[in-house]
C-alpha angles and dihedrals in degrees: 000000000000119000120197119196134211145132130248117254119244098223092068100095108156125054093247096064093037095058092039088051100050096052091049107036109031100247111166132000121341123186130156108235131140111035106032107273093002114135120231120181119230108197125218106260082227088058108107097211091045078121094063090040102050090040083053087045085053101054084039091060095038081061095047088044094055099032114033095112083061110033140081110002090277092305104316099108092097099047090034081052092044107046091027102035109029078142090081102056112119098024139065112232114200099158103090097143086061096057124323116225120275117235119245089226092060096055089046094048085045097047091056094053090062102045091041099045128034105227102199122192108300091228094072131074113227119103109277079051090057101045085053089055097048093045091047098051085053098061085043082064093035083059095052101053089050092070093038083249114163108228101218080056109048133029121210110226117193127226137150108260137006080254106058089042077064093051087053093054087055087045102049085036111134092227118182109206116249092357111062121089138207123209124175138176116264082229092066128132120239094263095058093048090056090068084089095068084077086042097066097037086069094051088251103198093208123043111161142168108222129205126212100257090044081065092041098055085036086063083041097060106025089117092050089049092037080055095047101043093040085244130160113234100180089046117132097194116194124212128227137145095273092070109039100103095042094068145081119222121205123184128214127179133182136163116243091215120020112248088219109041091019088238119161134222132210112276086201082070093089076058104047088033091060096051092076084062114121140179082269111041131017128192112230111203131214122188119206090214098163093105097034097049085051089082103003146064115236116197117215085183099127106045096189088067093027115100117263095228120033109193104201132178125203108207085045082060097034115002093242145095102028127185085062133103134150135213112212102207122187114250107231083062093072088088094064100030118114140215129195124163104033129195141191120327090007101105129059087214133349134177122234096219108035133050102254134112146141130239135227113264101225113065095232093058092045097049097036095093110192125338116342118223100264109176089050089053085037087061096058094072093070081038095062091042095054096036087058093039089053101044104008095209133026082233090074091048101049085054095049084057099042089053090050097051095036080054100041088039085056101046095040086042090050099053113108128177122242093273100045109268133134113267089194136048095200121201102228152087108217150031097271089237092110114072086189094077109005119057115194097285121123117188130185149136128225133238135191128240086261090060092253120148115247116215132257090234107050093055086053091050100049096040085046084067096054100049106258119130112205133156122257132184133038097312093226087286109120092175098054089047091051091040096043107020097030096228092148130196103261088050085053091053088045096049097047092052084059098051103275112138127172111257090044132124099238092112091170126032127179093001086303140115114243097188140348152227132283136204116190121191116204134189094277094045112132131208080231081065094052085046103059092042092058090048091046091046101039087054089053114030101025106092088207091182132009122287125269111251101269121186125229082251091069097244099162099174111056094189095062112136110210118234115240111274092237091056083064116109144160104249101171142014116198132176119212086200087173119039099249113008134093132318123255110209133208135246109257103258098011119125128232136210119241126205142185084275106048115253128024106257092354105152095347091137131057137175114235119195118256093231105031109028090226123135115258115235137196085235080070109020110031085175086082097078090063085065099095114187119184125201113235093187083164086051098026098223136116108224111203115194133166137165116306098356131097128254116280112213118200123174109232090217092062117115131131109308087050106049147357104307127152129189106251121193097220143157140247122165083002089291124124123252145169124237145180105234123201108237091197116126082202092060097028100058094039086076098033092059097040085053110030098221118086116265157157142217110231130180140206120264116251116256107021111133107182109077094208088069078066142002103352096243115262102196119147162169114229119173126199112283131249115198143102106270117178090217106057100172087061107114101230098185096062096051101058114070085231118162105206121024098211108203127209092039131126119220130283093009098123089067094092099043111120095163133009128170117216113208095308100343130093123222122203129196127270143165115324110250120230116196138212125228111252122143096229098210096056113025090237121135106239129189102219129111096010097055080049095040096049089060089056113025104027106121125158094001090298125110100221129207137148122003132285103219131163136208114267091195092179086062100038126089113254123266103064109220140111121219127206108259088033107162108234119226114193109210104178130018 
């Protein structure tokens, strides 16, 4: 047995970490015990948190216990995890759906093909051309023994996503105007609904959406309607070019494992679907197969029960390469298929001023338009060859996943508040035991003890800064949200019209959830990785006892003891000129105007994004705190500097009529606004450079009064904190936007403030703030305080601290100004 030896760090001060720290780095003692090769951590009895560890080592070792038949490749995935995914240490990656981890093995395979053999374009004819095209016919080849697909039966078309191989399908698609239909499963992803678009386009008289029991009673009843309709069922009904313009083609898709619940269909439908095939009409089938090819063979052995059209996706399978996906067509197709826009090496001879030409025989030449991405199709080769040295066979793989959902389904399912409500609302049907209908997706959404909905967000976020990656949204998957979170048709078409897009952050509207949270399981998943997530997941979301009685004005420490009112001072003033970036302080004793809208010039720029139009923000780019911009009012002029860029001058009295402004339609928070947008390549490309996305600095129009027309005002109070961090050091004050640093208080205190008064002017309430977690000094994403905060001061989804206020000018002294050192008065709790 091997022993490894280490002490525990002192700066791990909270179970989480502990337990996280221990099964990435080594801390403590390892030995393989147990399962043969499965790692099991034995605390040092000095180690104040041995309880958590060895309560974490017992459900390790109940899994083991229960799964080890299943699980873990006979005792290689940690060293699998360890010598192909060192990529992994230090996260835990749960979005395998999205995009599974690449092995190690495969780029450096890769790697040494290219520097050893010259691959030329495969449309010449010298000899690197011709070594491309012999190494890509054998993965063609490759491709096609992976799924038991016989080559003379079925062609492998590359595109460069499963989503564009299913806009191929609706492009090649033999439509008969007014007559074809197109039927798909509800539980459809967006790329197989927008096969309707052709339909459509060819004045389909029939476009529907299909559940799973209208199939069901349709196989029940195919005699009676081959009776009725005087059909065939047992036809097999071969096509050729006679009859091409005799038939009917009707098209039906349908995933074989939902992209969003990880449900799985029959593969025996393509059967029971073509025996309604009759001399006059004849259902073609396309399987969406990316998500269920990720952790499962698929066999494409008998071709008469077999789909006409497989959409596959090659990350999805091996994490590299990307950009790459493949549609495997059946052969005898090739008659009716059609082609309309045709590129470089498609045609066998064309002229230049007619419309005439003639197309390449074999379907991957003829749909193949340009040059296909070699290298890419070259790399699957060594993808293939690690992917079978690792797991030998996809059947291991697809019972390493299934122990790992049936595990995760059972825990989530079990978790219960203090008073006996569901934590999870989970999306699915059944107990995840059984590979045959259920892939390694686990889909849910969270609810509080009152029975409240949590957002989607706020689970992302938290579990981001621990290290967790998970999916969050609607995954592009309109059915499921309508079947499992009931977010119906008519309520998508209302919310948009109200300023809900997909992609927001409006994770609840209308006290609803408008999406939900995934969890994907992959082939190098680990039960270490399960377990973390439950920990992490049980210390956030589990409301283990009541709640404390917590006031509508947010006071969550009862037993605070108010400073003495004339302890209270203005610290420090700082201006926020552009949203996101860096803070511009004020000189100790110096006044400052305010206006309607707080500050002068607080958040009155803004960078919008080149493409989109939408407002960059810190959460995205946390480059953007190292943007420091300064206020001249003497010299009127906003000086922007930031490391290793010049300083950018801009003169505060520009607008329209001075310089080269134009009106932009852009986004912040998700809500339209309009901008002036600086048009100057100067200014223009000094932010684009420094932050390596294109951009543009925009500014508020003059006199608009009601913040919600531009940036919502972010002007508040924030006190010192008061509460354990595990990083001390860490300068609090400098990593929260807040407007005004108020001394002598104690924290939290300003949660009760309804009305204060600074030195003659008079502050309202307003909205609560809630903060990100950036270190402003550096542009790095940090944990601390959020992942703290949000154990303390999380309520309704939202991390408060500080105090959102806002100017009440009529009851405020002229002039209108705050000066640093300012005495606070409160006037109303």
């Amino acid at each position: 047995q091997t022993l490894k030896l280490a002490t525990t760090p002192p700066e791990i001060t909270d179970h989480h970490a502990c337990i996280k720290s221990v099964l990435r780095k080594d801390i403590n003692i390892c030995i393989y015990t147990a399962t043969p090769c499965q790692k099991i951590m034995v605390p040092n009895t000095y180690d104040p948190f041995h309880q958590i560890i060895l309560k974490y080592n017992t459900k390790k070792l109940e899994f083991l216990k229960e799964f080890s038949s299943q699980y873990g490749y006979n005792g290689k995935i940690d060293s699998i995890r360890e010598n192909e995914y060192p990529q992994l240490k230090g996260s835990v990656y749960l979005d395998h759906s999205g995009a599974t981890a690449y092995a190690k093995s495969v780029l450096n395979s890769f790697t040494n093909d290219l520097t050893n053999n010259l691959f030329g374009n495969p449309h010449s004819y010298n000899p690197s051309s011709q070594l491309t095209s012999q190494r890509v016919e054998l993965i063609r080849a490759r491709i096609l023994r992976h799924f038991n697909a016989n080559p003379g039966e079925y062609q492998v078309i590359f595109t460069q996503n499963a989503s564009a191989a299913i806009k191929l399908v609706g492009e090649a698609f033999p439509w008969t105007f007014g007559q074809s239909s197109f039927k798909y499963l509800r539980e459809a992803h967006n790329s197989v609904i927008g096969l309707r678009r052709f339909a459509e386009e060819n004045n389909s008289p029939d476009i529907q959406a299909v559940t799973e029991d209208d199939l069901e009673t349709t196989f029940k009843n195919i005699q009676e309607y081959s009776i009725n309709e005087n059909l065939n069922p047992g036809i097999n009904y071969k096509i050729n070019h006679e009859i091409n313009h005799n038939i009917v083609y009707n098209l039906f898709a349908y995933p074989a494992q939902c992209n969003f619940s990880g449900q799985r269909f029959p593969l025996t439908w393509t059967k029971m679907i073509k025996k309604l095939d009759s001399n006059k009409s004849k259902v073609l089938v396309l399987l969406d197969a990316a998500a269920y090819v990720a952790t499962s063979p698929l066999s494409l052995a008998d071709k008469d029960i077999s789909p006409d059209f497989v959409a596959i996706s090659f990350y999805k399978i091996f994490g590299f390469p990307t950009g790459l996906g493949a549609l495997l067509v059946k052969t005898e197709l090739t008659p009716i298929l059609e082609k309309r826009y045709f590129g470089g090496g498609t045609v066998r001879a064309v002229a230049y001023d007619r419309p005439w030409q003639e197309f390449r025989e074999n379907l991957s030449d003829r749909y193949e338009d340009g040059t296909i991405n070699f290298l890419e199709i070259i790399s699957l080769e060594h993808a293939f060859n690690s992917m079978e040295r690792i797991y030998t066979d996809f059947c291991f793989i697809k019972d390493h996943v299934t122990a790992l959902s049936a595990y995760l389904y059972r825990q989530m399912n079990s978790l219960r508040h203090w008073n006996g409500s569901s934590v999870c609302v989970i999306h699915a049907d059944n107990d995840f035991s059984d590979s045959s209908i259920q892939g390694p997706v686990f889909n849910f959404n969270v609810k509080r003890a009152d029975g409240s909905w949590i957002g989607y967000l706020e689970v992302e976020k938290l579990a981001s800064v621990n290290g967790i990656h998970v999916r969050t949204g609607g995954f592009c998957n309109p059915g499921c949200l309508s079947r499992w979170v009931n977010v119906k048709t008519d309520q998508v078409i209302a919310n948009f019209k109200t300023g809900k897009v997909c992609g927001d952050d409006h994770d609840i509207y209308n006290g609803k959830p408008t999406g939900s949270i995934r969890i994907s399981i992959g082939s190098m998943s680990a039960i270490d990785d399960i377990l973390i997530w439950l920990d992490f997941f049980n210390t956030y979301f589990v409301e283990s006892t009541p709640p404390y009685n917590v006031s509508q004005n947010m006071v969550f420490d009862t037993s605070i003891t108010y400073s003495n009112q004339s302890n209270l001072v203005v610290e420090r003033i700082t201006l926020f000129p552009i949203k996101s970036c860096h803070g511009f302080t004020m000189p100790p004793s110096s006044s400052w105007p305010v206006t309607s809208q707080g500050l002068l010039y607080d958040r009155e720029w803004m960078l919008v994004n080149l493409r989109t139009g939408k407002a960059l923000s810190q959460k995205i780019y946390p480059k953007m705190t190292l943007i420091h911009p300064a206020i001249f009012q003497d010299k009127e002029l906003l000086v922007i500097s930031a490391p290793g860029q010049e300083p950018l001058q801009i003169k505060l009295n520009e607008y329209p009529n001075d310089i080269d402004f134009s009106m932009c339609p852009s986004q912040v928070c998700g809500d339209k606004i309009e901008a002036l947008v600086y048009t100057s390549p100067h200014i223009t490309n000094w932010f684009t450079n420094f932050l390596g996305i294109p951009c543009r600095l925009a500014r508020q129009p003059p006199l608009i009064n009601n913040s919600n027309d531009f940036i919502q005002s972010r002007r508040f109070i924030k006190p010192h904190l008061d509460v354990p961090l595990k990083n001390a050091h860490l300068s609090l004050s400098n990593e929260s936007p807040a407007n005004f640093l108020i001394k002598a208080m104690h924290g939290y205190e300003e949660d009760e403030w309804k009305m204060i008064k600074i030195g003659g002017q008079l502050i309202g309430p307003c909205r609560r703030c809630h903060m990100v977690c950036i270190n402003h000094e550096t542009g790095e994403k940090i944990k601390e305080p959020y992942s703290t905060l949000a154990k303390y001061r999380r309520f309704k989804g939202k991390i408060y601290f500080g105090q959102h206020m806002v100017h009440v000018a009529e009851l405020s002294d002229s002039p209108f100004e705050i000066k640093s050192g300012a005495k606070i008065e409160i006037l109303e709790k």
